[in-house]
N, C-alpha and C positions, 0 to 999 in steps of 0.2 A: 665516520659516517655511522649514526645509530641506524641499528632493522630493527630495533624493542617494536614488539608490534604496543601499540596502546592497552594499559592494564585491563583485563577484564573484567567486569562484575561480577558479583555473587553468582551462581546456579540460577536463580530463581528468574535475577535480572538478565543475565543472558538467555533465559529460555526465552522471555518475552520478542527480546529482540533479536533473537533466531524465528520467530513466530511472524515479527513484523517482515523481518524479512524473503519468510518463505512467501506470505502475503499479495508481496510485492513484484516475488518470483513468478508466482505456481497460481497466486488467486485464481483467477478467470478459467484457467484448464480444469484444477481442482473442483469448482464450481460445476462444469460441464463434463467431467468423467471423474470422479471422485474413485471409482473402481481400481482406476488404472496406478490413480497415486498408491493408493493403499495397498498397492503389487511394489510400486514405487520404493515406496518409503519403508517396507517392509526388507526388499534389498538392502536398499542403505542400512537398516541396524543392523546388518549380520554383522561387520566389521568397521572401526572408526577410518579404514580405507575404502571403503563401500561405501559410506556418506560423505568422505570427502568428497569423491568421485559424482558425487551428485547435486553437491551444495557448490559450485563454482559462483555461485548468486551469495551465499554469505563471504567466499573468500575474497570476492571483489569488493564486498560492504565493508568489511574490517582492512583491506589493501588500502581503500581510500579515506579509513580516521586516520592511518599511522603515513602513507604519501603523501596526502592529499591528492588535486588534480595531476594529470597526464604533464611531463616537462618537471616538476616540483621535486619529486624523490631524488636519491641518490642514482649517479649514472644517466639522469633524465636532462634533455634539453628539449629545442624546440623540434629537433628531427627525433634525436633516439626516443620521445616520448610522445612519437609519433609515426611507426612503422606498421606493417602486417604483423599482425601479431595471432598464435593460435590460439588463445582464448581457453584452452582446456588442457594445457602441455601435463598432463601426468606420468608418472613411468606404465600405463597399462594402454597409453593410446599411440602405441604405437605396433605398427606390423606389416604385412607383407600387401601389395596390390602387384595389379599388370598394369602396363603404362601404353599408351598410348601406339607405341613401339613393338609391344608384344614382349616386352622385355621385364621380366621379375625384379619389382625393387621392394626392400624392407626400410619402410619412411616412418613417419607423421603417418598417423589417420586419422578421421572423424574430423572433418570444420567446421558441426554445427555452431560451435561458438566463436569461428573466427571472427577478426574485427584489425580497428586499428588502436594502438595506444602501446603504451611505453613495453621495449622487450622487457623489460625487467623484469616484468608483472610475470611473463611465460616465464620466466628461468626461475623465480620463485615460486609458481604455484609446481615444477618440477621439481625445486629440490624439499619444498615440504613432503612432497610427497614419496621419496625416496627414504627421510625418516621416519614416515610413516610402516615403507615398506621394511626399514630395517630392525623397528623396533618391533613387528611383529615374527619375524624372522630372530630376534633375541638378539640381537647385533648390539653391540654397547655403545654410548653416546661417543667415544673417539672414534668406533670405524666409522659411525655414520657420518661424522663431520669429514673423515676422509673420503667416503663415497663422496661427499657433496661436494668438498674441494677437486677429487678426479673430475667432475663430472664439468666445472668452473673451469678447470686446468683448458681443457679439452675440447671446450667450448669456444675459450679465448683464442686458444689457439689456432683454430680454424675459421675462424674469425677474422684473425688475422694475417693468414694465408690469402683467403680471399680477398682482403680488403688489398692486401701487397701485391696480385696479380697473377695468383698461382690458375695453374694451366689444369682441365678438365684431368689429365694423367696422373695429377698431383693431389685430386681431390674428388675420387670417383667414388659415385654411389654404391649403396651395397646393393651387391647382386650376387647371386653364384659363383660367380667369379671372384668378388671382391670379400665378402663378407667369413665372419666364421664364427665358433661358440653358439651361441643361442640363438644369433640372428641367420644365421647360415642351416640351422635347423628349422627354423620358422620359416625361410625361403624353401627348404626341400619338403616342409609335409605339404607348401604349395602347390609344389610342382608336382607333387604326387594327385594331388587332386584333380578332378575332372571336371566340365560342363556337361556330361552326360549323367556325374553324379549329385552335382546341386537340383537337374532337371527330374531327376528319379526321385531327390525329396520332397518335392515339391509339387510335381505335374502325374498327370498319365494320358495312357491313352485312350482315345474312346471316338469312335468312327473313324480310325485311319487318319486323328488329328489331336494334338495336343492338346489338352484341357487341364487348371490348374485343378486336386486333388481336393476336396474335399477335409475338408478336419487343418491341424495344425496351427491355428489361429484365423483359417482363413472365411471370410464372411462373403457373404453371397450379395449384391447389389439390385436394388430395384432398378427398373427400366431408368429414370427419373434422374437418378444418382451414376448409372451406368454412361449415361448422354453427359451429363456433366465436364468427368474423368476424361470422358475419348474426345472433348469438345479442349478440357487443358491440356490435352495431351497433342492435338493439334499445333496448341500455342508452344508448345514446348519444344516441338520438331524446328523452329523457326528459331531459337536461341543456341540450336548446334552447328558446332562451323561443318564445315563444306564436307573434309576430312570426314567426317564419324562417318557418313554413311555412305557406302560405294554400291550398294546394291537395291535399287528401287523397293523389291520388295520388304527389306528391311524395316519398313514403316509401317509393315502389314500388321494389325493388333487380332490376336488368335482369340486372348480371352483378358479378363481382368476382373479381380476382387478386393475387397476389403480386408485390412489386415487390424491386428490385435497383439497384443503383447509386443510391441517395440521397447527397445533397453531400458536402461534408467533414465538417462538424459531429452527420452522424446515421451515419458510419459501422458497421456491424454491430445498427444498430436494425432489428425488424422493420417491415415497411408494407406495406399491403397499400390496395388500387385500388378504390373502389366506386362501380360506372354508375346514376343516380339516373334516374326517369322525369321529374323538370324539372317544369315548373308550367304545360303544353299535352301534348296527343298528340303535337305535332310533333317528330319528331326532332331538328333542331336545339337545341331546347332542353334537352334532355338535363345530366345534372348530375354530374361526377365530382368526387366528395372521396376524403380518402386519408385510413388510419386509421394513426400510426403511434407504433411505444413512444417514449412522453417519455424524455429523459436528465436525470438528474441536473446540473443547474446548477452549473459551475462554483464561482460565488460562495456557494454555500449550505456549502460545505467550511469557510467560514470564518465564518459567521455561526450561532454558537453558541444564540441567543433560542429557547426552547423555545415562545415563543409563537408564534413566524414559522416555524417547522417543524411546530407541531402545528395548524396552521390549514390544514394542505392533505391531503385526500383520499391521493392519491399525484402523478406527477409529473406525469399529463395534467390531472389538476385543475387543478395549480398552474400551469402553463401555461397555461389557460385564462382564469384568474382575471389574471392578471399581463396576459393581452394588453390582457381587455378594462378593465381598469384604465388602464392605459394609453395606450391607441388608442378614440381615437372613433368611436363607428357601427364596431365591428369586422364582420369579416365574420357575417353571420346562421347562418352553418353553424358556425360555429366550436363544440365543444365536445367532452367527454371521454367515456370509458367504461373497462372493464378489460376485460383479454383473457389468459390463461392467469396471473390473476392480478397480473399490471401495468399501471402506466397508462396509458393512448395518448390522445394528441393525432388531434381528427378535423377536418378544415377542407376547403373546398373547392381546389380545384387552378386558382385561375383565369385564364381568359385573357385577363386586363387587369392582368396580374402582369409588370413591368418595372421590371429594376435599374437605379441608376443605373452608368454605364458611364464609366469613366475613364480609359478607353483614349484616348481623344481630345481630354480635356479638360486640356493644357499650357499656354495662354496663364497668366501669373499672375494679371493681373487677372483672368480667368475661374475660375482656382481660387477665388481670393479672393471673389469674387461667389457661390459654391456652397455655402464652406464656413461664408461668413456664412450665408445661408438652412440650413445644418446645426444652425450654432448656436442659431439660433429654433426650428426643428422640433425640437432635444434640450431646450430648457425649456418650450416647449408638452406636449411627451410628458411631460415631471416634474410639472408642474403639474396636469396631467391627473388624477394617481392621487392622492386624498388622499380629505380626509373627504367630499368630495360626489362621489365615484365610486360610492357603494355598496356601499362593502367596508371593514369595521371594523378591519381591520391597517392601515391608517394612519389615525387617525382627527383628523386636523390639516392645516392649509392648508401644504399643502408649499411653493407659490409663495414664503409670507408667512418661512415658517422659513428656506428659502434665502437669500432676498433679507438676511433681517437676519446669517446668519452672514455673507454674501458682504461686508457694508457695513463690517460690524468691520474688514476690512482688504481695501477697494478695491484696492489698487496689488500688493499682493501677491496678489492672486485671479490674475491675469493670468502672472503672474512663476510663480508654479508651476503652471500648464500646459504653460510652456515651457520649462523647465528638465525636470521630467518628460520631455517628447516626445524631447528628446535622448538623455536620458538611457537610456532607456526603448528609442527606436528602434535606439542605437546596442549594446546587450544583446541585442536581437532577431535585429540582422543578425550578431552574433556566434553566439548560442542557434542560428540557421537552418544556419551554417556546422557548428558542432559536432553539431547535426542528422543534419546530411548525411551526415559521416563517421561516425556512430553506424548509420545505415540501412544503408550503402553497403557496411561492413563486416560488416553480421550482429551489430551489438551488441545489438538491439531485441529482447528476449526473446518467444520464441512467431510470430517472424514467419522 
């Protein structure tokens, strides 16, 4: 089974059609906050893994010259090229949340980009991106082909536990209990954190009632645009189940603003801030979510299925539906609404939210130890979303589908993720280069 991804063009001719691409991306936001890109895009060149991280729009355009459609690649049929898929799987997205439960798990984060379409796509935009991390880490092209194969081993593996019937005791989440290395460190500076310290960054007080602070990105709202917000935010109360809220005044809105500088991936979305009265009088428990416009999903540009386009609301739905597909016990606030006619994403902001961090994580065997535990939480997460999630776009045991395309050819499962990751990594740090000089110059239209 070839991974060659399709030869590239010259510099010149690829810049174009990175250009056409971003176009196709980013146009219309671009157009309407250009500010925000050019914070955007100025991230991305710090490093060729900081415009990976941002370009999942060209890695799905070059995915589909060298697969073509969904089912067609290697590994792909009519189910496996047709699951939940996370749309963004890199090694920096992932980290620590509260569940549902009250209980710390170090998963998958971020859905903006969930969707449906071939796993493949997630375990390769994963393992490019592990070469990416290894070669700036000075890692030589053998270990990184052994990270990727760890990460394949370990993958399949658990994969294949699930799909054979293994028992919750045999295949438990990381928690505190479960977890160790990097990710058992990323669960404890969680737990060390507080909600009375994300509210001190963020809120103060003033007449004996919380108000959000002043400064930090945050913008002030006219009467006009204030009634809007509390009018989707209505709508949004009516997309959570029963469960999230046990205490009436929970729904009480303190105050709400406009926000500014969001990541790289929601560049030019709007979002806006809402302080919740929490589930006591006490202030401390106070509750901030953020309500902000969904993007269009990278991978859905190439996933043609009028079934799996016509099943989603607009794009906070589909966001919504993909997490909790997905992730177990997701966050209880998690859900959608519309706001001047688009969809928005509403979830809580919370303060046991910690990435994993890789800034310090160079030992190899310590890599290798991480990215195995990557590899189990990406087939847990697949395994997750099928027909006993509750949602009828996939309505088949995804573990059972994977497992049997993955068997048809064991030795080759492994073999193209790692040819991939070079291939793949070594286009990127070129893509960032010719990036750079596309930004630097004023080629980037509208900016």
């Amino acid at each position: 089974m070839s991974s060659q991804l399709v030869p590239a063009p010259d510099a010149a001719q690829r810049g174009e059609e990175i250009l056409a691409v971003f176009d196709t991306a980013f146009g219309e936001l671009l157009a309407a906050d250009p500010a925000a890109f050019r914070v955007k895009f100025r991230k991305m060149a710090a490093s060729a893994f900081a415009f990976y991280r941002g370009t999942a729009c060209l890695f799905y355009h070059d995915l589909q010259a060298q697969d073509g459609g969904p089912g067609s690649g290697p590994y792909e049929d009519e189910r496996t090229g047709q699951v939940w898929i996370h749309g963004d799987l890199h090694a920096e997205n992932f980290g620590t949340y509260m569940d549902a439960t009250g209980r710390l798990i170090f998963n998958v984060n971020d859905f903006d980009e969930a969707y449906v379409g071939p796993f493949t796509w997630d375990l390769k935009r994963f393992a490019a991106s592990v070469a990416l991390i290894g070669y700036a880490k000075a890692l030589s092209d053998e270990q990184i082909s052994e990270l990727v194969g760890i990460y394949a081993t370990a993958y399949r593996e658990r994969i294949h536990a699930l799909a054979t019937g293994a028992k919750d005791d045999d295949v438990p989440p990381f928690t505190l209990d479960t977890a160790d290395g990097p990710l058992l460190g990323a669960l404890r500076m969680a737990r060390s954190l507080t909600r009375f310290g994300l509210l001190d960054s963020m809120t103060e007080i003033r007449d004996f009632e919380r108000r959000f602070a002043a400064g930090g990105g945050t913008v002030e709202l006219d009467a006009a645009t204030r009634y809007k917000v509390l009018a989707a935010f209505d709508g949004y109360l009516e997309t959570l189940p029963e469960s999230s809220l046990t205490r009436p005044d929970s729904y009480r809105v303190k105050d709400v603003v406009g926000r500014r500088g969001i990541g790289i991936g929601s560049a030019g979305l709007p979002s806006y801030n809402i302080l919740l009265e929490g589930n006591s009088d006490a202030l401390e428990n106070d509750v901030v979510i953020y309500l902000k416009q969904a993007q269009t999903p990278a991978v859905s540009r190439h996933i043609t299925d009028p079934r799996v386009r016509g099943y989603f609301q607009h794009e906070g739905h589909r966001t919504v539906i993909s997490q909790r597909a997905l992730q177990d016990h997701a966050d209880p606030w998690l859900g959608w609404t519309e706001l001047d006619g688009a969809g928005q994403l509403v979830a809580e902001i919370s303060p046991y939210a910690v990435d994993l961090d890789w800034s310090d994580i160079d030992d190899p065997e310590e890599i290798a130890a991480v990215v195995a535990d990557l590899g189990r939480a990406t087939a847990t997460m697949h395994a997750a979303a099928d027909d006993e999630s509750g949602h009828s776009l996939v309505p088949f045991s995804t573990e059972r589908a994977i497992d049997a395309a993955i068997a048809a050819d064991e030795e080759g499962f492994g073999r193209l993720l790692v040819d991939f990751a070079h291939a793949y990594g070594a286009r990127a740090r070129a893509d960032h280069q010719t990036f750079v000089d596309l930004f630097r110059n004023g080629r980037i239209p509208g900016l």
